[in-house]
N, C-alpha and C positions, 0 to 999 in steps of 0.2 A: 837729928832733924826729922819730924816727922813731916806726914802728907801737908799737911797745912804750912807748915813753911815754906816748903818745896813750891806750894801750887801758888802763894804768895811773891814765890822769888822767879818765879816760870813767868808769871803774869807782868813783872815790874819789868823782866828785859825782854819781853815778847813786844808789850807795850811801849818798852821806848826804842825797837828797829822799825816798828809801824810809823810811831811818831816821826822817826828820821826819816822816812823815807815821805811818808804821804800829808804829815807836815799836822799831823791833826792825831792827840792821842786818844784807841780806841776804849772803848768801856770794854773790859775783856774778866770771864769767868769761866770756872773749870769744863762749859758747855760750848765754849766761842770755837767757834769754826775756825779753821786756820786757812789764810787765805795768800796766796800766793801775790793777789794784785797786793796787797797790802806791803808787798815790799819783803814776802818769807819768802824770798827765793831762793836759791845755789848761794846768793852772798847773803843771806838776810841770814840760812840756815847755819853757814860760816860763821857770822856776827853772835848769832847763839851759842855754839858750841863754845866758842870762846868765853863768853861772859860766863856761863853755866862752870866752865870750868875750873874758873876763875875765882867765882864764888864759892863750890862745892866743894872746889879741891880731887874734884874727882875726874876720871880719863873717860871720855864718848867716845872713844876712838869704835868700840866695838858696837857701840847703839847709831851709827849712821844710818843705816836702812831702819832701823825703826822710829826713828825721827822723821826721816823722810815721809812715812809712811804713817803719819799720825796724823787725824783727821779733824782732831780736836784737843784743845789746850789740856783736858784731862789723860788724852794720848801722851804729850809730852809729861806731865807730872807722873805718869806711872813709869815710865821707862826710866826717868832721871832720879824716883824714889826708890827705884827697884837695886841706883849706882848706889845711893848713900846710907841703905837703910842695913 
């Protein structure tokens, strides 16, 4: 899997916990801000690890703080490319 997939599959389940929550799905790219109203929050972050893991096959268990702490959708594709690559 490289970055392009990665940032492909970031964006479709980033995209649809936004969509679930705020009912409208957002235009998102490797520059989109991560936004807590949008519904990323403690359970939005939850909803991700799951799908991510799901998909990947691979364990966040050790990238929580760095998830947390990504300030942009390209934050998340470097931490989760860094699990598969």
């Amino acid at each position: 899997m490289n970055r392009e997939d990665v940032l492909k599959m970031v964006v479709k389940i980033y995209s649809d916990i936004v969509e679930e929550n705020i009912g409208e799905r957002p235009e998102v790219t490797n520059d989109t801000a991560i936004s807590r109203e949008d519904g990323f929050d403690s359970l939005g972050i939850v909803d991700f690890f799951v799908a991510v893991e799901e998909e990947c096959g691979v364990d966040l268990e050790t990238s929580i703080a760095q998830i947390r702490e990504a300030k942009i959708i390209g934050d998340l594709v470097d931490v989760i490319y860094g699990k598969v690559s």
